[in-house]
N, C-alpha and C positions, 0 to 999 in steps of 0.2 A: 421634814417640815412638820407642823404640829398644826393639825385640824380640826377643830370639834373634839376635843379629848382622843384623838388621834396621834399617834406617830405615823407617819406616811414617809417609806425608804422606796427609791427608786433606783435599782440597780441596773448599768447596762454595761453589755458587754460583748465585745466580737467574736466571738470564740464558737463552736459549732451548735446547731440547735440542739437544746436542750428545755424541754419543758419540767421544771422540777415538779411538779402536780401529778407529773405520770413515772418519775424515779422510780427505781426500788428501794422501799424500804424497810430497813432491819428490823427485826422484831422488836417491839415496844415494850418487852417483856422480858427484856434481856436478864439473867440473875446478875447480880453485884459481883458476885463470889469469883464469876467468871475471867478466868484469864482473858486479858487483853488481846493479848497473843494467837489468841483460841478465834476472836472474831472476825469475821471475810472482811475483808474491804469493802466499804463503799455502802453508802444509804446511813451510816449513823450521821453523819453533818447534817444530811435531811430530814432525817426521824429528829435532831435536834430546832432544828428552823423551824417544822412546824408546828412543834412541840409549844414553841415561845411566842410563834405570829399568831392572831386576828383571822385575817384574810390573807392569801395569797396570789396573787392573779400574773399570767405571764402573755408576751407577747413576742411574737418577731415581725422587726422593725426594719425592712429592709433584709441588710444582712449583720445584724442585730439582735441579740435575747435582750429582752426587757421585762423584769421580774418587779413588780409594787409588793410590798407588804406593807401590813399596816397591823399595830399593837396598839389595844385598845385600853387608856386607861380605866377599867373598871371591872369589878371580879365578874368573870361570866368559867361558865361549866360546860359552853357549847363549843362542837371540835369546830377547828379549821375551817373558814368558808374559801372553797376552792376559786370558786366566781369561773366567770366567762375569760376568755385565752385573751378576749381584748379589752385594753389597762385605759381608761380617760384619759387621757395629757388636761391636766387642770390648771 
């Protein structure tokens, strides 16, 4: 949905807890050059996501993950605001 020059994604899902705010993730510095091949699994999706969101805040709802992001339309240079584990329902 689209709020105050906001994008707002609310994703849920059953699957085991997982707070992506506390993932690991791959180094942000990775060279170009570098074989694909060469890198570990796991943390680029997430170095990717929060590379692109705003904000991201999680929650579990039950036995539920519930992840809000929100992309802000407007140029800003400040990283990721992690926020509190618990998401509004608006």
């Amino acid at each position: 949905r689209l709020v105050d020059h906001q994008l707002i994604l609310v994703i849920e899902d059953d699957g085991r807890p997982f707070d992506p705010r506390e993932g690991q993730v791959l180094n942000p510095h990775l060279e170009h050059t570098e074989d694909p091949e060469d890198i570990e699994v796991g943390g680029l999706g997430l170095m990717l996501v929060l590379d692109m969101v705003d904000v991201m805040k999680y929650d579990r709802v039950g036995d539920k993950n519930r992840i809000e992001v929100r992309i802000l339309f407007a140029d800003r240079e400040e990283p990721v605001e992690t926020g509190e584990s618990e998401v509004n329902s608006d």
